[in-house]
N, C-alpha and C positions, 0 to 999 in steps of 0.2 A: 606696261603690257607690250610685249612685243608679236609682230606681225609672224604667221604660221611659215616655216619654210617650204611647205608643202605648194606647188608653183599651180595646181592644177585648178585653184580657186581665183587664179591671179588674170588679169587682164590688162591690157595698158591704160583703161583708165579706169581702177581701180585703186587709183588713188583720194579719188574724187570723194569716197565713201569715207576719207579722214581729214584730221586738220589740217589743213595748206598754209603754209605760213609763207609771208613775202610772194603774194600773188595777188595783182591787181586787180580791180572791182571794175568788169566790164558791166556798163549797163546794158547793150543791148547783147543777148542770148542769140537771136538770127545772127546777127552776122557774126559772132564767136563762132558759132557751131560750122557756117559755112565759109570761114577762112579754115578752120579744121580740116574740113573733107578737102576743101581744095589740095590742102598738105598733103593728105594723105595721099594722094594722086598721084604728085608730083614724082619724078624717081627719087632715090635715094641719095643721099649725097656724097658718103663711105658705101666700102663693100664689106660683107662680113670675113672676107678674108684676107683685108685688112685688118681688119679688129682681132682676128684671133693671131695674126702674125705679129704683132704686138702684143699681147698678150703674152707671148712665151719667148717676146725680150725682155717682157717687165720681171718676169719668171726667171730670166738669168740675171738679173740685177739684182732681185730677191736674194739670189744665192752669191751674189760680190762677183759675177761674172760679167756684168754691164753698168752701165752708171745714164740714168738717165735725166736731160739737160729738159726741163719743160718751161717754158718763156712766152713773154710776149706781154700785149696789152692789157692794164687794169680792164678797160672794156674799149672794145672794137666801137666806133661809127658809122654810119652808111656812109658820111660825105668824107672820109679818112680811107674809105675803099677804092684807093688810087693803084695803078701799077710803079710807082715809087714808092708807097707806103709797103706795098706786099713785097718789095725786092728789098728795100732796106730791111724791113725784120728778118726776112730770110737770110739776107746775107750775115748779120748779127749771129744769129744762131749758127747759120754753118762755120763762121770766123771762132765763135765758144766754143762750138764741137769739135773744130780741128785743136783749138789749144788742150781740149780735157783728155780728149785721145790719145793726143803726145802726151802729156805729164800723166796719165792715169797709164798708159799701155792695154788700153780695154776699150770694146765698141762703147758708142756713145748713142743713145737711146734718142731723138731730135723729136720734141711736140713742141708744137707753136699753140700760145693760148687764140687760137685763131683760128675765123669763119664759124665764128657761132658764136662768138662770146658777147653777145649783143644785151644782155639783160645782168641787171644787177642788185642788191641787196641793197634794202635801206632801213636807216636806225627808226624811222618811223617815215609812218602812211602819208603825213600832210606835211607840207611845208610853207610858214608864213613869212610874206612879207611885206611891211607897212598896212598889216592889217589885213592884209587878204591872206586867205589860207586855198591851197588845192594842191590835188594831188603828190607826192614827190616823184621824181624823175628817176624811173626803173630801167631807163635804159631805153637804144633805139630801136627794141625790140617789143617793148611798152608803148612810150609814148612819145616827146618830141621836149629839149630840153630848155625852150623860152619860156618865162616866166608868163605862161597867159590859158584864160581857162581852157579854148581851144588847143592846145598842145598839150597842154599836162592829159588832157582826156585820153585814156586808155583806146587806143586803135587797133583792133585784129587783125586790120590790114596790113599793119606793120611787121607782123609776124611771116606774112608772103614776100613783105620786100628782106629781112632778114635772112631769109632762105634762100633766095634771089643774089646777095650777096655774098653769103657763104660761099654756093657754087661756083661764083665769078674769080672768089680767093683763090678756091680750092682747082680751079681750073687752070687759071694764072700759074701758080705753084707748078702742079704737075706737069706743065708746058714748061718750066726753067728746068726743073731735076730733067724729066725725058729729054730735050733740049741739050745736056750736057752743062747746066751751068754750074752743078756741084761738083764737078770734073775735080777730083784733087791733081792732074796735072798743072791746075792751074788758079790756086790760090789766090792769085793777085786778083783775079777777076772780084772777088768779094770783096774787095780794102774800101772803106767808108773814108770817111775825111780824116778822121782821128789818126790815119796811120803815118800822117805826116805832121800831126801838129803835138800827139799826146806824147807827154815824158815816158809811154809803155813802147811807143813807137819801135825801137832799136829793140828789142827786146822781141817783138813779133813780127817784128821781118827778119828775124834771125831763125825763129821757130817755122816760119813760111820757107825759108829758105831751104833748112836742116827737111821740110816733106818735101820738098822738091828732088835734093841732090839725092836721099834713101830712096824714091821711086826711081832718079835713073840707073843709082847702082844696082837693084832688084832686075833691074828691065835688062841690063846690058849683062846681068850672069846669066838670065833668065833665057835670052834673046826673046823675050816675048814682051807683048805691052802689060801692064797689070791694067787689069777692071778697075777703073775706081772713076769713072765717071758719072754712076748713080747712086744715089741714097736714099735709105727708105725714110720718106717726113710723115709723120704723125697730127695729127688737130686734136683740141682740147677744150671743153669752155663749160661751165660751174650748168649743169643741169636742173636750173633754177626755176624756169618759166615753164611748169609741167604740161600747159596746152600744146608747146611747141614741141618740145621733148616725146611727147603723145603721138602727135602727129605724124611721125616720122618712125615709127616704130614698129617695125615690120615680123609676122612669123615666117619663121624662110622653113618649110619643109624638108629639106636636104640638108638641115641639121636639128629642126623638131626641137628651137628654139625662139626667142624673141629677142631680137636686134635693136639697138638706139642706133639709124642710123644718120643722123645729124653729125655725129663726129665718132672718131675712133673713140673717145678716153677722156669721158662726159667724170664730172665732181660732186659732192655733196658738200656749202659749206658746214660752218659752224654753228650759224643761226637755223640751217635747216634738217639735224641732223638727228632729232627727237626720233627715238625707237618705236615710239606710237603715231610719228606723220606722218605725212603723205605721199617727202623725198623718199623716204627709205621705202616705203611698201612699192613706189614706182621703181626705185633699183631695184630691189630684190629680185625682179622678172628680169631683165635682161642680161646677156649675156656677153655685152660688154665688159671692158676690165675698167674697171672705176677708183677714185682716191676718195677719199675721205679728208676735209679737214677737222685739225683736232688743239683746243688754244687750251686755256689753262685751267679751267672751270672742268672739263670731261674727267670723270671717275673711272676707276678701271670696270666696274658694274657695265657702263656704258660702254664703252669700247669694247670686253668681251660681247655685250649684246648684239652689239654693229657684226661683231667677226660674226657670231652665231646666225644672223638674219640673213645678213647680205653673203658669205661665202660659205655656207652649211656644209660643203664637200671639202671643205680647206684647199681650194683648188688654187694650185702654183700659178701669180701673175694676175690674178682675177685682184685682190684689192690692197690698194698702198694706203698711210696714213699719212697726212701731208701735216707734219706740227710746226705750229705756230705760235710758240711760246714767247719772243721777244729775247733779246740780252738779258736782261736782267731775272729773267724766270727760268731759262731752259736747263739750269743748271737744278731748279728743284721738281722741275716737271718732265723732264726727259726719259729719267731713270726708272720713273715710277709706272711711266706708260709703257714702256718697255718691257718693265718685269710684267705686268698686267698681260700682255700679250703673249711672254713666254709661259704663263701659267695656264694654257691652253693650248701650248702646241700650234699658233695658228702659224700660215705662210701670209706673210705680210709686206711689200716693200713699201719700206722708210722712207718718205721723200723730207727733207728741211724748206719749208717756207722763211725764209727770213724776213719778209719783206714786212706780213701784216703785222708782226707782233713787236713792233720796232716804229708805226705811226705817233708824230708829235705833229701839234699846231706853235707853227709858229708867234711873236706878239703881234706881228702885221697879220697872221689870220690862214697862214699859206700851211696845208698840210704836207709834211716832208718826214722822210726821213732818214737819218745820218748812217751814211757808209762805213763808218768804226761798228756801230751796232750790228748791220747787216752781217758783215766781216766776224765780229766777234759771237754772233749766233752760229754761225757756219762753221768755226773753230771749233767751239765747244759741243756742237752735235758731233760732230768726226771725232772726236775723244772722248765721248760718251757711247759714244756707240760702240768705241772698240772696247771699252774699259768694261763694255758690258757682253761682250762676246759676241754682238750684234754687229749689222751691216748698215750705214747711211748708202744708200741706195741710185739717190737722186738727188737735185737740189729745183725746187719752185720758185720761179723769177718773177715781177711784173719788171717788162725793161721795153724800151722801144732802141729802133734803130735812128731815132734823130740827136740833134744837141739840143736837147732841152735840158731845161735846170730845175729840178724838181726833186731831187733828192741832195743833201747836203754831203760835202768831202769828197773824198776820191783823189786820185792824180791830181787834179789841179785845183784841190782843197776851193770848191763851192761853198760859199756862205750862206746863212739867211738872206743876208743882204741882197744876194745874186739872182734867189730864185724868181723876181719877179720878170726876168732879162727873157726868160724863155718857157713859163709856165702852162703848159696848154692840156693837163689831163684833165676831162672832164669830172674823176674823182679822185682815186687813190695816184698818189707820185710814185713814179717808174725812174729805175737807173737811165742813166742815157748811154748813149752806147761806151762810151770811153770806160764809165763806168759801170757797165756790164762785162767791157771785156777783163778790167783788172780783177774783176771777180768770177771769172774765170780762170785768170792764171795765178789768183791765188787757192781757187780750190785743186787745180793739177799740181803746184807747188808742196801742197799740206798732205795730199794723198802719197804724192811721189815720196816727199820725206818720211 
């Protein structure tokens, strides 16, 4: 059974009234309720015009007029909320958005899975060990991740320092773009270590070079300077923790809508994506543009219901499907979600997750996984998609901008053996940048040919 599209029944927490799945068990009711109101107080973190300004780039990506790059962290930390941490991914992402823009010759759509992505999914409620069992660890948005009853215990308070951090992200950021630091005069400002050490090196200081000498020959026919010292950045993070999500979610009169405003370009995963929950009836009301993901188990029954619930107006840029099929599946699950969605005329953009449907444990225990897979997901959606008259849209990264070793292969062919040299996700393994960047210039590569 699915939820009414009819909005006028609908409240932000009006999810409360269905099953919530992947939501922690606060024992005390007072102080939930009163870190709520607190939230609710607090300003906003986005503006709604942000959110609809996006909106209708995701709209021209839909239509193969933009390509949107969304990245970032498996899950954000409070004590990882450094202004190194927030410059390194930023600069990751503006160094991918300059390579896709040159090999794609089209804007590039820039969301950071970041300042919010503080809560996350788990295969189950408890976790034992040597006999003791408590809580699992939902993130630093939940609870606290040392193995002891006091941390595992669900904190509401945690949801004020979460919010607390986001704005410091989100303030930081805006102070670098306003600031001049995404200046495409001046590319080098963004170079990480890699550009001296990786075998890609020669290869994107050549492409850094090739924006540099095209902006002065534009300027010196032009005599004028070109604008390109600001970019618009976007934030993103899986709209999991519905109290916090709740909280934050404002009616703004002056469009006689409801706003998520915690981030522009809030998700629904896989586990929470039931047409009878709780995630969906809370999307359904706002007026955010949101993704969906979608892995190999989703019928087209389902995915027509998602379009029917969540986008009733078929409204251009409002909802992406983010799939997650793996190497070895996307070749019999791509096609079929595809036609599913044409057989209703919806407006949909595509995004490719390669990351989650491509997770292996290694024998020592380490979850990674192999850069050929990533690579070879990302191929086969870009040739299924045209072979089906469709558009891949986007592509969904987990990557950070440090050298860690947490995903296998790439340029300097990372073993098993390696990862234990620099392993620090607290869950799911993320590219490092060397290997974020080759996978960027191999997706401008595979477009451009």
């Amino acid at each position: 059974m699915t939820q009414s599209s009819n909005l006028n029944d609908w409240q932000p927490g009006s999810w409360q009234a269905l099953k919530a799945s992947q939501q922690p068990s606060y024992t005390n009711d007072t102080q939930l309720k009163l870190a709520i109101e607190r939230l609710s107080s607090l300003p906003p973190l986005v503006t709604s015009w942000e959110v609809e300004a996006l909106k209708e780039k995701l709209a021209q990506a839909q239509r193969g007029e933009a390509f949107l790059l969304q990245g970032g962290d498996c899950a954000e930390s409070f004590e990882e909320c450094t202004s190194d941490n927030v410059v390194q991914k930023l600069k990751i992402l503006l160094q991918m958005s300059l390579v896709l823009a040159t090999g794609l010759k089209k804007p590039v759509i820039r969301v950071g899975r970041m300042a919010g992505q503080y809560a996350k999914p788990r295969s189950a409620d408890e976790e034992t060990r040597d006999g003791i069992t408590l809580p699992s660890y939902r993130g630093d948005l939940v609870n606290r991740m040392p193995f002891t009853a006091k941390d595992r215990e669900p904190d509401p308070e945690l949801m004020l320092r979460g919010y607390e951090r986001a704005a410091l992200t989100l303030n930081f950021v805006r102070s670098l773009i306003d600031g001049g630091f995404a200046d495409l005069h001046h590319p080098e400002n963004w170079d990480l270590d890699f550009v001296g050490e990786s075998p890609m090196a020669s290869e994107y200081q050549k492409l850094v070079q090739s924006v540099s000498d095209s902006l002065e020959f534009f300027e010196s026919v032009a005599g004028d300077v070109v604008r390109a010292r600001r970019i618009e950045f976007y934030t993103s993070h899986e709209g999991l923790h519905l109290p916090y999500e709740q909280s934050q979610t404002r009616f703004l009169s002056h469009r006689d809508s409801w706003y998520n405003l915690t981030t522009h370009y809030p998700w629904i995963g896989m586990r929470t994506a039931a047409l009878d929950g709780a995630h969906v009836e809370y999307f359904r009301g706002i007026k955010n543009p949101m993704g969906i993901k979608i892995g190999v188990t989703v019928t087209a029954e389902h995915l027509q219901g998602l379009v029917k619930t969540l986008n009733p107006n078929n409204e251009p840029g409002r909802l992406s499907f983010i799939t997650r099929f793996g190497a070895q599946e996307v070749e019999k699950h791509l096609p079929r979600v595809i036609k599913a969605v044409r057989e209703i005329d919806a407006h949909v953009l595509w995004i490719c997750d390669p990351m989650h449907g491509n997770t292996e444990t290694t024998e020592s225990g380490y979850k990674t996984r192999d850069f050929d897979n990533i690579v070879s997901e990302l191929q086969a959606a870009f040739r299924i998609h045209q072979d089906e008259g469709s558009h891949l849209g986007g592509v969904h990264l987990e990557l950070t901008g440090e050298n860690v070793t947490e995903c296998i292969g790439g340029a300097r062919g990372l073993k098993a053996s390696d990862l234990a040299k620099a392993y620090k996700s607290q869950v799911d393994p993320r590219l490092n940048y060397e290997q974020a960047m080759e996978v960027a210039m191999r997706i401008a590569g595979q477009l451009k040919g």
